[in-house]
N, C-alpha and C positions, 0 to 999 in steps of 0.2 A: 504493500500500500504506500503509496506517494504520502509525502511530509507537507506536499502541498495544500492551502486550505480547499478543500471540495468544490470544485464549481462544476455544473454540468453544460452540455450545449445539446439540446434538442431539435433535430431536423424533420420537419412534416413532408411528408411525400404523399399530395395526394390524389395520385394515381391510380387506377384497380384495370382490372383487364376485366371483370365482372364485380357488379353489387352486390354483399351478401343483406337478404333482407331482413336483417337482423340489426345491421349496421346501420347508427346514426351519428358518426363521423364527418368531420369535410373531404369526403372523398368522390375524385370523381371517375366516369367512364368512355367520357367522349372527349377528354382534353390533351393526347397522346401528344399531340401537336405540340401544346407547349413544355413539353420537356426542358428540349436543350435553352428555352429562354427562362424558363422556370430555374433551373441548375446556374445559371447565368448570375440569375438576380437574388437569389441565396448566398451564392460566393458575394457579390457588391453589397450585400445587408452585411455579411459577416465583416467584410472590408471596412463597412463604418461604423460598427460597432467596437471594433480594436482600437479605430483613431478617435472615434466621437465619445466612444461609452467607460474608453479604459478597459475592456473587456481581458479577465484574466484568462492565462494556460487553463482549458478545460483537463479536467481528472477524469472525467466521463462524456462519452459522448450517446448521442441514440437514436435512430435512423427508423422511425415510425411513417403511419399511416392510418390510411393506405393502403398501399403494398412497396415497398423501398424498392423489393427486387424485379418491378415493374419498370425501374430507373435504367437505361444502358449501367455497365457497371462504369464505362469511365467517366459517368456525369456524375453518379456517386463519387468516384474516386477524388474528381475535379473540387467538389466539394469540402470533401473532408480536408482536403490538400489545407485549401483556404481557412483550419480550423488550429489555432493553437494550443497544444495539445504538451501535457507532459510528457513526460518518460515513456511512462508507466502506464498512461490511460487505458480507459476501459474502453473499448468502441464497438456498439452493437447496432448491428441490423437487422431487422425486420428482413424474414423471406419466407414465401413461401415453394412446398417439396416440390412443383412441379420443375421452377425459376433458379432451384439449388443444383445447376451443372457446374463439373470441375472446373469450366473457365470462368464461368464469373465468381465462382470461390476463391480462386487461383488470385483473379485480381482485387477481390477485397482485401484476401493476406498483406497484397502489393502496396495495396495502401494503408495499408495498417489497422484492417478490422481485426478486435482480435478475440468476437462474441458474434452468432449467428442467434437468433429466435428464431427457428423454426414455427411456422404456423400450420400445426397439425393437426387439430379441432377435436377431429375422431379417424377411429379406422377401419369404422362400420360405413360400408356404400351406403346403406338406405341414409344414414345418420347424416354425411356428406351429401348426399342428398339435398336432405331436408334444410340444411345447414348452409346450400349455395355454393358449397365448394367442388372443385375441379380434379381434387388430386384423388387418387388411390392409396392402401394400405400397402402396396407395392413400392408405390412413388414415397412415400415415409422413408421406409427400409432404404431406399438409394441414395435419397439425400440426408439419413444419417450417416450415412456408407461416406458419402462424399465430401461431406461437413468434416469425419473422421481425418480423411485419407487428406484433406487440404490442411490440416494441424490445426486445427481450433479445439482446442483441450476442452473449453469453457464454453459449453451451449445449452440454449432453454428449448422446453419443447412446451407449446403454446394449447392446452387443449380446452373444450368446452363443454359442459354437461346438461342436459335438458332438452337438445333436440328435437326436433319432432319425430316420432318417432322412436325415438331411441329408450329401450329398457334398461332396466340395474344390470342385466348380461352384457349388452351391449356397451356399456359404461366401461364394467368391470373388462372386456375383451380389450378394448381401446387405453387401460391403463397396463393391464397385463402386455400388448403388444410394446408398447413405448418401455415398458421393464425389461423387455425380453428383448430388445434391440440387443445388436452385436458390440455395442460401447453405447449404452443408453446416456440419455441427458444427464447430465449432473445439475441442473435448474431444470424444476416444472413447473408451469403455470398452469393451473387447473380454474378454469372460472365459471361459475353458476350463469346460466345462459339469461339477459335479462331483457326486459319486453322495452324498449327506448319509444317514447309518442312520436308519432306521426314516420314510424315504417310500417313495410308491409307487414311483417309479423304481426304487431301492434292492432292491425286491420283482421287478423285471424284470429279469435278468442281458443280455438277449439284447437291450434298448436302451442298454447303457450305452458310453462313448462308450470308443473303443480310442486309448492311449496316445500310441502313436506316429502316428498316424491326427495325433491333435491336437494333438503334437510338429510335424508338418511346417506343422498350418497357422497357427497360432502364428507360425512363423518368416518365412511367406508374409507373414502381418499385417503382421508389426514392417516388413519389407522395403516393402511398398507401401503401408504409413500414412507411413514415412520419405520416399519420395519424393514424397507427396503436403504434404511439411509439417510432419509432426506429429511431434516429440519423442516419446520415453520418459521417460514422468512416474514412473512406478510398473512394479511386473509386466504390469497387466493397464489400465493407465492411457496415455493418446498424447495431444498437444495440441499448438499450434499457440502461439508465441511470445504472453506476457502471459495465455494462456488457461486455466493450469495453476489446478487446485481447489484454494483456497484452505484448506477445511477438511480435503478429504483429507490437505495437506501437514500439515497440526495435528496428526492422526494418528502420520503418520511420523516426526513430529519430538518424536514422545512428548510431545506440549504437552498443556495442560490443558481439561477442558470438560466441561461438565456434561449429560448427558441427563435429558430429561424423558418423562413416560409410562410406559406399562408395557416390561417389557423391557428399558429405557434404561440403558446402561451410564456410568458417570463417573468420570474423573478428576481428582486435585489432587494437587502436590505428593509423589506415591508412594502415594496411597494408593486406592484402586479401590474402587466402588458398584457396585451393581444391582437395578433396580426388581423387583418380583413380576412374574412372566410375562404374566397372564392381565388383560384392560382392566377386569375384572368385579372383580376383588380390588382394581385400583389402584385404581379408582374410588370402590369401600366405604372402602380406607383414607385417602385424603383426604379424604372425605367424613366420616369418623371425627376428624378432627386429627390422622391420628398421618401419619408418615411412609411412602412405599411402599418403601420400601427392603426388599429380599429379602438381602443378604448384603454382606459388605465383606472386604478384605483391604490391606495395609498391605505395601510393597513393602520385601525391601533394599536398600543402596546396590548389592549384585551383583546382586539380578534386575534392577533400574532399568538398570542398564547394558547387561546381558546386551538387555533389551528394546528399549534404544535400537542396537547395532548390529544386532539384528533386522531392527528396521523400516531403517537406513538402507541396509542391506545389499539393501533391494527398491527401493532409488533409485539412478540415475546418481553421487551421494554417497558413494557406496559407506562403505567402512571402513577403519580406518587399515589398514598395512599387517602391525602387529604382531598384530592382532586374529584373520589366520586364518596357519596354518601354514604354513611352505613345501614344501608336499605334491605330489609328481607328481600323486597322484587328483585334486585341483583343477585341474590342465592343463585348459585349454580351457574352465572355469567361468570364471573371472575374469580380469581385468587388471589391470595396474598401469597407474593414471592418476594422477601429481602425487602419488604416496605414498601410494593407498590402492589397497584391489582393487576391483573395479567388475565386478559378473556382467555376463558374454557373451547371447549372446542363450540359446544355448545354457543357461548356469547358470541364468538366470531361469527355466529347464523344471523345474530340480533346487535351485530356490534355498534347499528345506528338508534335504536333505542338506547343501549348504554350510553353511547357518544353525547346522546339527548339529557343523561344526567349527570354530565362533567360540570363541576367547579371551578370555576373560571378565578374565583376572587381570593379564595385559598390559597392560590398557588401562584403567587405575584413575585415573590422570592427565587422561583425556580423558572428562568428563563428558557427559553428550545435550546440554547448552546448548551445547557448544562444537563439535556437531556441523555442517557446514558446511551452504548451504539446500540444498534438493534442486531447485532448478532457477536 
């Protein structure tokens, strides 16, 4: 780990080759076109963020969407070029297995990625299906094979649970497949599949996933990703000792980082950005000199806090012990671990009800910087 203070850089790529209708992201399907002026105006945003902003060595970088590996890789490449970067950073992209051949592996090493996400959902067809995705439980196995064989030691495998369709077999095959890989992930994101307004999903009552349904397998997960290894990094996060996301914990630790792109959210110091949604505006307004900035807001020292036991309240980290109440209704959410509470497997199902009984006022003395790591 760098002795550097943490800063991240977040790149939006939001490109798809298809819409999953599940997805309520700014991503688009029909904008292929502007790639290389999109990739262009990324690099000139980062260019004046280093002279205008002071912008420090990122410690992490992370190459979202979208789909990243929708991107040529040398417009990725071009990119990250234009990123100042430590030593030692973490650099992760976003790909999905169909997009994961040896050449464009070949040249993210080149440029110094030194993290793939795999976005493997499931590895059931109907599940993939139902899900909007493209790949095969075949196409998994080769771009782990591949992922392997390009030396990326450090990779996440991205799955989803509640599809339509999909049963606790089905679940439980798509976990066992991603165990049973020939060098499986050492990070897995496992995420409760959720209904976002105004997608098509959202439009079909009669696929959406049942609560308790995903209540038990949730708890399935956590149970047989633990005996296989793998810590609880986050909610919806599992990893295997040294292999914890470097940038996600940046997040949680309400650290600082700047995105770039359209969409791109940033932080410094309390105060929060956000680029214009659509890559067609970002593009005219860099292209213009002026800034893509779409809105800002300026935190207090009480949302700031409030935001930092938020986030550490979804880490093993948990919060102090003043911060939530001594409440029967909390039985069986949290624990007491060395002076703080720390959600149950359990609470993590309900971790935004708890979140709803944090102490804000309590805990004035203990700033986010002196929140302890989360792993």
């Amino acid at each position: 780990m760098t002795d550097s203070h943490p800063f991240g850089v977040y790149v939006h790529v939001p490109f798809c080759r298809f819409r999953c209708d599940y997805c309520a992201f700014a991503t688009y399907t029909d904008r292929d076109h502007l790639m290389e002026s999109y990739a262009a105006a990324c690099v000139t945003e980062l260019r004046r963020a280093r002279s205008d902003e002071g912008m420090p060595a990122a410690t992490s970088v992370f190459f979202g969407g979208g789909t990243p590996s929708r991107l040529r890789a040398e417009l990725l490449a071009e990119i990250l070029a234009a990123i100042p970067r430590t030593v030692d950073a973490e650099v992760t992209v976003e790909c999905n297995p169909e997009d994961a051949s040896a050449a464009r592996l070949a040249t993210y090493r080149a440029a110094g990625v030194t993290r793939i996400s795999l976005g493997v959902q499931s590895t059931v067809a109907h599940v993939l299906d139902g899900l909007g995705r493209r790949h095969g439980a075949e196409q998994v196995v080769e771009a782990a094979a591949a992922v392997a064989e390009a030396g990326f030691s450090s990779w996440n495998a991205d799955l989803i649970m509640g599809g339509a369709g999909e049963d606790d077999a089905d679940w439980e095959r798509s976990l066992d497949d991603v165990l049973g890989l020939a060098a499986p992930p050492p990070h897995i994101s496992a995420y409760l599949l959720t209904v976002e307004p105004g997608t098509p999903l959202a439009a079909s009552p009669d696929r959406h996933p049942d609560d308790d349904v995903q209540a038990a397998r949730y708890e399935r997960t956590d149970a047989v990703l633990g005996r296989a290894g793998y810590g609880w990094e986050e909610i919806s996060n599992w990893s295997r000792p040294g292999h914890e996301c470097r940038h996600n914990g940046l997040y949680w630790d309400q650290g600082d980082y700047r995105g770039i792109g359209s969409a791109a959210h940033s932080h410094r110091a309390g105060r929060r950005w956000w680029n214009v949604r659509t890559p067609d505006r970002y593009v005219a307004l860099i292209g213009e000199g002026r800034p893509g900035t779409a809105g800002e807001e300026v935190l207090t020292g009480r949302q700031r806090l409030f935001d930092a036991l938020a986030l550490r309240l979804r880490t093993p980290a948990g919060v102090p012990e003043s911060a939530l109440p001594d409440d029967p209704d909390l039985s069986g959410l949290v624990d007491r671990a060395e002076g703080r509470w720390v959600l149950t497997v359990r609470g993590r199902l309900l971790a935004n009800s708890v979140t709803r009984r944090l102490v804000v006022g309590a805990d004035e003395r203990e700033p986010a910087g002196t929140i302890p790591p989360y792993a």
